[in-house]
Backbone and ligand atoms as CSV (ligand in chain L), in Angstrom:
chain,resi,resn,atom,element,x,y,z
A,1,UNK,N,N,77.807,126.280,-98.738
A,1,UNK,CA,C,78.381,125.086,-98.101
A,1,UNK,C,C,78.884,125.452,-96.710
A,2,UNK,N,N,79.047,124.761,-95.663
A,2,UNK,CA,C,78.912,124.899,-94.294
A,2,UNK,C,C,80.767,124.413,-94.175
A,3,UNK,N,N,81.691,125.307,-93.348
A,3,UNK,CA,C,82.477,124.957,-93.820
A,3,UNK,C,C,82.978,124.549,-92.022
A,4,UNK,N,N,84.078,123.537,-91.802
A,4,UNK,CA,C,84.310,123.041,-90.656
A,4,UNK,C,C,85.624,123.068,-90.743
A,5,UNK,N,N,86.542,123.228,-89.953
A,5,UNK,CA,C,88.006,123.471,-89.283
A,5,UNK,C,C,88.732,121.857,-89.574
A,6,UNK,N,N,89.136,122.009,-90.839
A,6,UNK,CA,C,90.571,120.818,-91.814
A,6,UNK,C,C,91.475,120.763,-91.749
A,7,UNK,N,N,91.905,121.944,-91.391
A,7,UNK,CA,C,93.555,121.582,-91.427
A,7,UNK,C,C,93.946,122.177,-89.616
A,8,UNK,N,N,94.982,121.431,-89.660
A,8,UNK,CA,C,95.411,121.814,-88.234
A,8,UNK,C,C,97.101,121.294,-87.994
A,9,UNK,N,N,96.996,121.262,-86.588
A,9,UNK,CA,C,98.378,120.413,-85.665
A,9,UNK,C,C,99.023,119.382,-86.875
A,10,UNK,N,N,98.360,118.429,-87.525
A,10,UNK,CA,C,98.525,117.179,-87.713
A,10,UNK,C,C,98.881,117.233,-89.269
A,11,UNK,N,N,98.544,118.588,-89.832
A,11,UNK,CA,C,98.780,118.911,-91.510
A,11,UNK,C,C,99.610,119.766,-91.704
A,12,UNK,N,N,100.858,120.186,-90.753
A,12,UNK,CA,C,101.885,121.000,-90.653
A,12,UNK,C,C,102.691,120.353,-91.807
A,13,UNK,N,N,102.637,121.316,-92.821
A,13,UNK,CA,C,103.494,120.729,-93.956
A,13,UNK,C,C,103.623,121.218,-95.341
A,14,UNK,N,N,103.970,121.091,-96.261
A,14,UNK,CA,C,104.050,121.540,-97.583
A,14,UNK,C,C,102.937,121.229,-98.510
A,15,UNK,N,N,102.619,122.306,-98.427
A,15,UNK,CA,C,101.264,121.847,-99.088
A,15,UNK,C,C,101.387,121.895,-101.003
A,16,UNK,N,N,102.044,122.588,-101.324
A,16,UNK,CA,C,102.333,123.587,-102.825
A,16,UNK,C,C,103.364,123.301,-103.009
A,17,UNK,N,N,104.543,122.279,-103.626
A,17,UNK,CA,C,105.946,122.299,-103.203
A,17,UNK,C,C,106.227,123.679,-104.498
A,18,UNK,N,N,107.539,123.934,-104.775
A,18,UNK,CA,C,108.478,124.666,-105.987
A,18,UNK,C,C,108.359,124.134,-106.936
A,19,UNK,N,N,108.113,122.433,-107.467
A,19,UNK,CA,C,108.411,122.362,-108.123
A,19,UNK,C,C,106.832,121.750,-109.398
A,20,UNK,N,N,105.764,122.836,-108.146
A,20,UNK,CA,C,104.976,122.632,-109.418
A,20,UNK,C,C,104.447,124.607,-109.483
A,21,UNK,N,N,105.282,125.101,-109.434
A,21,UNK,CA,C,105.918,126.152,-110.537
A,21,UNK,C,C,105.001,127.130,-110.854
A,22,UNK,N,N,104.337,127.287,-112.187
A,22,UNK,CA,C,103.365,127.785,-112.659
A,22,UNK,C,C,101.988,127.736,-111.990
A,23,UNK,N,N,102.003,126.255,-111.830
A,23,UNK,CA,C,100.990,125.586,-111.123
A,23,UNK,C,C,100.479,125.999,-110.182
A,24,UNK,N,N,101.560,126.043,-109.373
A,24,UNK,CA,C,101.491,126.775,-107.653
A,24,UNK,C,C,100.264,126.907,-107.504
A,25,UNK,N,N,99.496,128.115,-107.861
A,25,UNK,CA,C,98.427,129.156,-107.741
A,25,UNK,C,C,97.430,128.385,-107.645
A,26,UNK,N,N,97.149,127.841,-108.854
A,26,UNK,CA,C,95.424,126.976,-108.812
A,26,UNK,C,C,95.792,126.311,-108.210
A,27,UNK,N,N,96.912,125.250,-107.937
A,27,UNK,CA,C,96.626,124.222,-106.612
A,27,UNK,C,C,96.129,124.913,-105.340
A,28,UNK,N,N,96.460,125.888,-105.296
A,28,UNK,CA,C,96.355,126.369,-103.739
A,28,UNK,C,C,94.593,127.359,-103.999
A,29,UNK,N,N,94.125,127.545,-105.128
A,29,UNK,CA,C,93.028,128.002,-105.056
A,29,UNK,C,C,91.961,126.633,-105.563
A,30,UNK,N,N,92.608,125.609,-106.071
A,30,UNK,CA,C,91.626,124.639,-105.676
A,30,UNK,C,C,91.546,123.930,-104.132
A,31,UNK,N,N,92.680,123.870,-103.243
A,31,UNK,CA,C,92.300,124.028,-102.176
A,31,UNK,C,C,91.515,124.430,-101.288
A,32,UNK,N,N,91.183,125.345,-101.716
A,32,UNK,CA,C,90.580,126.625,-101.271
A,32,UNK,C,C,88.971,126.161,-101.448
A,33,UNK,N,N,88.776,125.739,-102.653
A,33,UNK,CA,C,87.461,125.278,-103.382
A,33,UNK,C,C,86.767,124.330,-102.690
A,34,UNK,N,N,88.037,123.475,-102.538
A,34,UNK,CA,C,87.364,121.650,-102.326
A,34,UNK,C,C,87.337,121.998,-100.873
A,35,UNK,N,N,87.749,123.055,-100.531
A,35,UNK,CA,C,87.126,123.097,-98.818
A,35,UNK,C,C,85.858,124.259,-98.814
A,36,UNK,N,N,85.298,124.475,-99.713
A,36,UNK,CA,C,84.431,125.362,-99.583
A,36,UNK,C,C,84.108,126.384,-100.342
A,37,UNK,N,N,85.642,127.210,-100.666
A,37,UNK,CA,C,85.952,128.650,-100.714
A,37,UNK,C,C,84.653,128.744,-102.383
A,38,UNK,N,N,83.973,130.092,-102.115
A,38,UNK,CA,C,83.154,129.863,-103.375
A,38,UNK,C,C,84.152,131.449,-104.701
A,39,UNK,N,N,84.036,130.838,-105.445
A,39,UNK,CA,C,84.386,131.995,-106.253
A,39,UNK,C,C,83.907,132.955,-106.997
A,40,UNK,N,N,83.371,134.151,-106.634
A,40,UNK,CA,C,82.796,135.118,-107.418
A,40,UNK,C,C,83.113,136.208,-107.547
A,41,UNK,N,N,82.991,136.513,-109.016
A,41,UNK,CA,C,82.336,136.111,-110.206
A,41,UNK,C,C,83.004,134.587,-110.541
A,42,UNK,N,N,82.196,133.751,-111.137
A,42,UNK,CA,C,83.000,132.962,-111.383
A,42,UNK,C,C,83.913,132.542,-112.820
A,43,UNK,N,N,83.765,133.726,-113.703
A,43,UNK,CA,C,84.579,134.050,-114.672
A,43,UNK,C,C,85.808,134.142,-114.409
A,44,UNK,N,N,86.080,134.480,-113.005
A,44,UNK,CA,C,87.719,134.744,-112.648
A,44,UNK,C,C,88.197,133.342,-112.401
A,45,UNK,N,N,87.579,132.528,-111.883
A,45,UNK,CA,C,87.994,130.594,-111.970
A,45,UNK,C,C,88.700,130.619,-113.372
A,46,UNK,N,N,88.042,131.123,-114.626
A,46,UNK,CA,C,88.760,130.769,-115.581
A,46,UNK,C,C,89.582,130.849,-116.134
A,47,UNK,N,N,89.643,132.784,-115.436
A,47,UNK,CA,C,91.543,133.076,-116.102
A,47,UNK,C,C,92.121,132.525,-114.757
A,48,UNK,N,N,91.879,132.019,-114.014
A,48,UNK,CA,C,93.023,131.149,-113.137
A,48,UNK,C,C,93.056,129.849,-114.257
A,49,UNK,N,N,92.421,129.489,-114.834
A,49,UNK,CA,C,92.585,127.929,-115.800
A,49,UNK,C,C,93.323,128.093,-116.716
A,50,UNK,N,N,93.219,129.731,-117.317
A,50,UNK,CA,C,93.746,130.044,-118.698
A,50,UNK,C,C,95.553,130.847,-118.633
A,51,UNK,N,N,95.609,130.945,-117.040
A,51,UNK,CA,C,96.683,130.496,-116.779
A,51,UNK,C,C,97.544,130.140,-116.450
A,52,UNK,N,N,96.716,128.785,-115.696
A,52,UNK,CA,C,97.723,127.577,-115.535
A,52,UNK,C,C,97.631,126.760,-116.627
A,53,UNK,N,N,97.436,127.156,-117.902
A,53,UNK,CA,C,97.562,126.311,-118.927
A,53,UNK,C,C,98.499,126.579,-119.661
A,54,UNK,N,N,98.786,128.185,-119.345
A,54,UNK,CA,C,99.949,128.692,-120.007
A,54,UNK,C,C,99.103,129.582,-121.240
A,55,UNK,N,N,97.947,129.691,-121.391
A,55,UNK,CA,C,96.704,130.693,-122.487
A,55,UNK,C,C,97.097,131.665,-122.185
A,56,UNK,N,N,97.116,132.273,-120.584
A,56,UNK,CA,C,97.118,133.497,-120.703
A,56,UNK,C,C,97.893,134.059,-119.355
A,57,UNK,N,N,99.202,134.701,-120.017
A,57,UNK,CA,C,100.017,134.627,-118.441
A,57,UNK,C,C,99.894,136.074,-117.664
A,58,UNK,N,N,98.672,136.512,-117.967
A,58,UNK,CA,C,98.423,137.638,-117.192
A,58,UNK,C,C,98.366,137.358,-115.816
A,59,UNK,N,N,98.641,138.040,-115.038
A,59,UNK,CA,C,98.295,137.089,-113.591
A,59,UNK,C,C,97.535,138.200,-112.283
A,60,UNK,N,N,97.252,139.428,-113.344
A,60,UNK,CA,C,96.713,140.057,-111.903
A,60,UNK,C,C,95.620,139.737,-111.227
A,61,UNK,N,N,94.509,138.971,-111.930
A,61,UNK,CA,C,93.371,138.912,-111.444
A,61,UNK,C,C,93.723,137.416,-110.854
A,62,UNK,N,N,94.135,136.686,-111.100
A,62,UNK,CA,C,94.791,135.488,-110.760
A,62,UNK,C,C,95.636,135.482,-109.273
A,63,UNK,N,N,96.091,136.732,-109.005
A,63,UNK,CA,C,96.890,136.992,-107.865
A,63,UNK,C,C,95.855,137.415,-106.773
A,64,UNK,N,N,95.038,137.919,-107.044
A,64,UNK,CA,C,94.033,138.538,-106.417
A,64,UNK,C,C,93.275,137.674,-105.581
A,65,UNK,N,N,92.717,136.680,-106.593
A,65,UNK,CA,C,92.282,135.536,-105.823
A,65,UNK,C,C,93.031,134.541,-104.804
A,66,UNK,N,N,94.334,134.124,-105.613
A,66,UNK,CA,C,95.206,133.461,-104.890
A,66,UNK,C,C,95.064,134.164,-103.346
A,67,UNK,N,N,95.198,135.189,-103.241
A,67,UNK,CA,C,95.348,135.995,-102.043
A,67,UNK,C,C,94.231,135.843,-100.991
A,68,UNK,N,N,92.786,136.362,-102.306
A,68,UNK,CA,C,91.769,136.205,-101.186
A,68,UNK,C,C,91.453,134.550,-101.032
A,69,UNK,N,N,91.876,133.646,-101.492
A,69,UNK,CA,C,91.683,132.177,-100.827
A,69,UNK,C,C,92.715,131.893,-99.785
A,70,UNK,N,N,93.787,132.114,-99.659
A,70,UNK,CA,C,94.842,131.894,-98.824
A,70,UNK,C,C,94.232,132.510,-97.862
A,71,UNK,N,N,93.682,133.612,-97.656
A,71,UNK,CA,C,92.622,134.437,-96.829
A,71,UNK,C,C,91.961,133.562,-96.619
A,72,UNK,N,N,90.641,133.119,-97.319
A,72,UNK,CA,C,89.658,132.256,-96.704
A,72,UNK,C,C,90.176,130.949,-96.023
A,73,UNK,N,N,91.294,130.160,-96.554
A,73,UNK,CA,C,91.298,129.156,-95.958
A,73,UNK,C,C,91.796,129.597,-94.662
A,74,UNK,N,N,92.472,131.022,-94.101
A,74,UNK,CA,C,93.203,130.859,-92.940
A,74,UNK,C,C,91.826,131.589,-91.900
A,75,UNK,N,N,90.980,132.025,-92.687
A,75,UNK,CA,C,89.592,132.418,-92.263
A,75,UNK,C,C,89.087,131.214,-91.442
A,76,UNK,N,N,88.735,130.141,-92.521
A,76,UNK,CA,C,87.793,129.296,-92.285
A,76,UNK,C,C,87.949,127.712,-92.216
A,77,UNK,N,N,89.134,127.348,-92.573
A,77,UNK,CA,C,89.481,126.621,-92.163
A,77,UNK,C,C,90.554,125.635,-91.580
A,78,UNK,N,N,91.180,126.586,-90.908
A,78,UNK,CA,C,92.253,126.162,-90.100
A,78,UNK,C,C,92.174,126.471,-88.705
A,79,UNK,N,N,92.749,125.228,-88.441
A,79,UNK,CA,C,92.614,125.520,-86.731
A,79,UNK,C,C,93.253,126.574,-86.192
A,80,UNK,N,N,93.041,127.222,-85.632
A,80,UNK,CA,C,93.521,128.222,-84.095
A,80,UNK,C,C,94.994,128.016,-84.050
A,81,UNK,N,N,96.158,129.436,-84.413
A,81,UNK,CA,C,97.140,129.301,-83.893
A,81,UNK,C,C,98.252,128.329,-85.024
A,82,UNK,N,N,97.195,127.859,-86.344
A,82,UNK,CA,C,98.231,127.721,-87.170
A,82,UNK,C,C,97.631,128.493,-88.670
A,83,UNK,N,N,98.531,128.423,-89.410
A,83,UNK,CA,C,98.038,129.054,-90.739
A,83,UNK,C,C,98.633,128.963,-91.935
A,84,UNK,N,N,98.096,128.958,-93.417
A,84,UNK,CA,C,98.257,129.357,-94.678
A,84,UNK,C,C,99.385,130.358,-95.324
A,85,UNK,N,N,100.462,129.649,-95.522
A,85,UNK,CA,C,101.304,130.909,-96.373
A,85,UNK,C,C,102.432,130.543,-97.075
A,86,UNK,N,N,102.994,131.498,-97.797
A,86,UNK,CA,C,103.859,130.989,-98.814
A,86,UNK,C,C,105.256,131.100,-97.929
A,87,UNK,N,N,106.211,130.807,-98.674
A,87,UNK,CA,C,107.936,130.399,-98.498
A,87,UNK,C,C,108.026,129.941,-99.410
A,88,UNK,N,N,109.282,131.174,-99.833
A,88,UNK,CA,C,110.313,130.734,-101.261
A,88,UNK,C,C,109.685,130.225,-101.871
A,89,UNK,N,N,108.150,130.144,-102.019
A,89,UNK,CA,C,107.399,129.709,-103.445
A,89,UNK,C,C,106.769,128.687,-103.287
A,90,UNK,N,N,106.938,128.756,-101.884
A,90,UNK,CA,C,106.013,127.054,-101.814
A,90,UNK,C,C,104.881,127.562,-100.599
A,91,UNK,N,N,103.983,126.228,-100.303
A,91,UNK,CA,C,102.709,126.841,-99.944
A,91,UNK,C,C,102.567,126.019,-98.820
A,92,UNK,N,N,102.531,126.329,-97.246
A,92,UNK,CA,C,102.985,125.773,-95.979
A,92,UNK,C,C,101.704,125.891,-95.670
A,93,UNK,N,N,101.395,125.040,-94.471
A,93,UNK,CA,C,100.329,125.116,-93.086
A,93,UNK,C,C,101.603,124.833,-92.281
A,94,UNK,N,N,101.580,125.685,-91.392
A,94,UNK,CA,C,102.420,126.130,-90.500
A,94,UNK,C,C,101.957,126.483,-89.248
A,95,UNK,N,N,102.554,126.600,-87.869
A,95,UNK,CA,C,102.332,127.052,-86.823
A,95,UNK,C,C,102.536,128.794,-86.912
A,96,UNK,N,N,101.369,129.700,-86.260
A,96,UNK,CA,C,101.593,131.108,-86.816
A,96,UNK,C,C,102.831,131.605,-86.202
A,97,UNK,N,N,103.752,130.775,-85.138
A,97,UNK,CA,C,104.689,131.366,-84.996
A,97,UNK,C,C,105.819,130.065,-84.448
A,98,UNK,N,N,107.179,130.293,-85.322
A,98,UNK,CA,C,107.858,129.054,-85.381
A,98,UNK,C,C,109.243,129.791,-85.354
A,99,UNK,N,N,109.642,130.032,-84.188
A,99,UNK,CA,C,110.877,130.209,-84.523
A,99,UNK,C,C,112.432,129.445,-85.465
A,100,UNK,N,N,111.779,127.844,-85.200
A,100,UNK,CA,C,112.692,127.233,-85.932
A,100,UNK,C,C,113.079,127.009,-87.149
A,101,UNK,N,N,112.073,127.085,-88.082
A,101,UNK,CA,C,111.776,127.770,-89.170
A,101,UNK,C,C,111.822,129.045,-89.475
A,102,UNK,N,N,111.730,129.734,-88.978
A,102,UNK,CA,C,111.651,132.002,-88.864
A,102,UNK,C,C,110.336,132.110,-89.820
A,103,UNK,N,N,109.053,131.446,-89.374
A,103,UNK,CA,C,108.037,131.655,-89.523
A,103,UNK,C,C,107.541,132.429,-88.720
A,104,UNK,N,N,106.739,133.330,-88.973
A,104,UNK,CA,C,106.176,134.378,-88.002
A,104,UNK,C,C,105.180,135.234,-88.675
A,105,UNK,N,N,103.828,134.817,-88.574
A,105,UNK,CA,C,102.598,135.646,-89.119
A,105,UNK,C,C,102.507,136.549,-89.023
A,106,UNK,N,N,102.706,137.447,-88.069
A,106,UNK,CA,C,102.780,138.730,-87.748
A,106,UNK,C,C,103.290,139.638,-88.812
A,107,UNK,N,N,104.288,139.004,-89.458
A,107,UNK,CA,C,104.474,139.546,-90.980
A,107,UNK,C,C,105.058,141.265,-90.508
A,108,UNK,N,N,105.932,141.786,-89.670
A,108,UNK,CA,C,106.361,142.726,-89.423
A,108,UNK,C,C,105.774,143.647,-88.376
A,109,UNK,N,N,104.687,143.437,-87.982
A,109,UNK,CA,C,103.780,144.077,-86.794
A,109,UNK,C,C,104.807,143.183,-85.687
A,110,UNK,N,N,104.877,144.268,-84.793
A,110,UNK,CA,C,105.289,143.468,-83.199
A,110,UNK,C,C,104.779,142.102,-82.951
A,111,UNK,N,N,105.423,141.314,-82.994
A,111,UNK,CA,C,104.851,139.683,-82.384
A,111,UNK,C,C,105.470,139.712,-80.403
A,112,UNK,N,N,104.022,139.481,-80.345
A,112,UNK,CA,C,104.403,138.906,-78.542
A,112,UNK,C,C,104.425,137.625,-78.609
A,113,UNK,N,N,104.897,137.022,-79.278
A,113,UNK,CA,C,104.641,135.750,-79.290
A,113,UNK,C,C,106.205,135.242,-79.196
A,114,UNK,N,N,107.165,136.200,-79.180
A,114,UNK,CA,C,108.630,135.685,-79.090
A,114,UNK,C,C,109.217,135.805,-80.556
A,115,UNK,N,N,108.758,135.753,-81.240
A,115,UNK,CA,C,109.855,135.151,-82.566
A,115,UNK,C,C,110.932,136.628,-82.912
A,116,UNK,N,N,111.800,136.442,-83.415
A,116,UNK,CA,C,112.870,137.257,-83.279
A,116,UNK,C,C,112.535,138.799,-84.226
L,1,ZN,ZN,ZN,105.717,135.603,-84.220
């Protein structure tokens, strides 16, 4: 599937709130999906199903993915200069650097971008 630049400026916002919990994860890796993201093997789609159903609360392979889709979507489809990430448990499109918030992608590498 051919994938084109969705989220941006205009989708700055909460995407995953806290209070869907367990949930969190597959929402944000069906995100990931319905914009493209393909999953393989696709046996691992299922222990993401088996547990957000609460079947099976293993979660490493489940984390794995979560990770590499939050990856792809900030890969492939987000605009330039904003991006994909968690806070306190919830799941943002954000500007990669926001001081007003103390968002800052850089994630501990030197930011020239100002943020504190
Ligand atoms: Zn920064």
């Amino acid at each position: 599937m051919e994938t084109t630049i969705k989220y941006g400026a205009h989708d700055v916002g909460c995407f995953v709130s806290g209070h869907s919990g367990c949930h969190g994860p597959k929402e944000v890796i069906d995100l990931a999906v319905d914009a493209g993201f393909i999953i393989s093997p696709p046996e691992d789609y299922e222990a993401v199903e088996r547990y957000d159903s609460g079947d099976d609360l293993e979660f490493g392979i489940t984390n794995d993915l979560l990770d590499e889709a939050e990856r792809w979507l900030n890969d492939n489809v987000v605009e330039e200069g904003f991006s994909f990430g968690w806070s306190d448990g919830e799941f943002f499109l954000a500007p990669n650097h926001d001081a007003e918030i103390g968002w800052c992608q850089s994630e501990g590498a030197e930011c020239d971008e100002g943020c504190a």
